[in-house]
C-alpha positions in Angstrom: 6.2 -5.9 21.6 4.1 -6.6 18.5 4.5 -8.1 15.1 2.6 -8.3 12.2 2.3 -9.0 8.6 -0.6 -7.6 6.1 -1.6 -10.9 4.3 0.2 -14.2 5.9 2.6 -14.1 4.6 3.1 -10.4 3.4 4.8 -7.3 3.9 5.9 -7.9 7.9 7.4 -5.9 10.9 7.5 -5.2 14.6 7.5 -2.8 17.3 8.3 -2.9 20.7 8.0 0.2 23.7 10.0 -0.4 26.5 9.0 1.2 29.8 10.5 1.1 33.0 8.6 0.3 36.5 6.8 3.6 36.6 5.8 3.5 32.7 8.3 5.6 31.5 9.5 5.0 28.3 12.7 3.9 28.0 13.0 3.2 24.3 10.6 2.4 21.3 12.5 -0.2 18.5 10.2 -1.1 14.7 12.0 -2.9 12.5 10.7 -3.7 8.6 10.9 -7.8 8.1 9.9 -7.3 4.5 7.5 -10.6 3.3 7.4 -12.8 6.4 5.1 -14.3 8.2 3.1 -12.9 11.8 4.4 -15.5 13.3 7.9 -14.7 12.4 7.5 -11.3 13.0 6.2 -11.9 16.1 9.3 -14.1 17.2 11.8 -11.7 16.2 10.4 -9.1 18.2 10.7 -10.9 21.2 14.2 -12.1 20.3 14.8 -8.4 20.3 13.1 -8.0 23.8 15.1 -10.6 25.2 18.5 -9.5 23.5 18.0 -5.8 24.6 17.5 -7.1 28.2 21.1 -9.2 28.2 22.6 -6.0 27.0 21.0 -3.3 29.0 21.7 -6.3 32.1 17.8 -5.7 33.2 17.5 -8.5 35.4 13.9 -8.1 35.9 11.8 -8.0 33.0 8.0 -8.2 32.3 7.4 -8.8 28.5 3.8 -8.6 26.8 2.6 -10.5 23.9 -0.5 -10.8 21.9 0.9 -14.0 20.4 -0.5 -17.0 22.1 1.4 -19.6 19.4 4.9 -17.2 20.2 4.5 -17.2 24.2 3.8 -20.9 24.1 6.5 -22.1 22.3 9.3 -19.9 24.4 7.3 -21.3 27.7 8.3 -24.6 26.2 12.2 -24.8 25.1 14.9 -23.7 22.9 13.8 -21.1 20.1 12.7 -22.0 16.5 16.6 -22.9 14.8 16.1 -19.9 12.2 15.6 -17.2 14.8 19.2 -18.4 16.5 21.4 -15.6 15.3 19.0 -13.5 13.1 
């Protein structure tokens, strides 16, 4: 999964490839955030990650991130209020 956003904040969006164990692809997501932040960006994708996995009832999952400030904070509790239901 990746976000990003040309400027800070700017024009925003993410993508996200989902493999399975042997790096198959299983399905690609992007999504245009319009004028956001990277971090933002950034947390929606992985709100996405983790939403697909509920759905699809993947009960082992391996998710990869570029951004530290976005790994750190869902190591260390609930997500960011804003992100609850976006």
């Amino acid at each position: 999964m990746d976000g990003a956003a040309r400027g800070n904040p700017g024009p925003s969006s993410y993508g996200i490839v989902i493999r399975n164990h042997t790096g198959g692809i299983l399905k690609v997501v992007c999504k245009n955030l319009g004028h956001n932040t990277n971090y933002w960006a950034e947390s929606l994708a992985l709100g996405e990650v983790m939403e697909l996995a509920v759905e699809e009832e993947w009960h082992n999952v391996w998710i990869e991130s570029d951004a530290a400030a976005v790994v750190t904070a869902a190591k260390e509790g609930p997500m960011h209020w804003k992100l609850k239901g976006s």
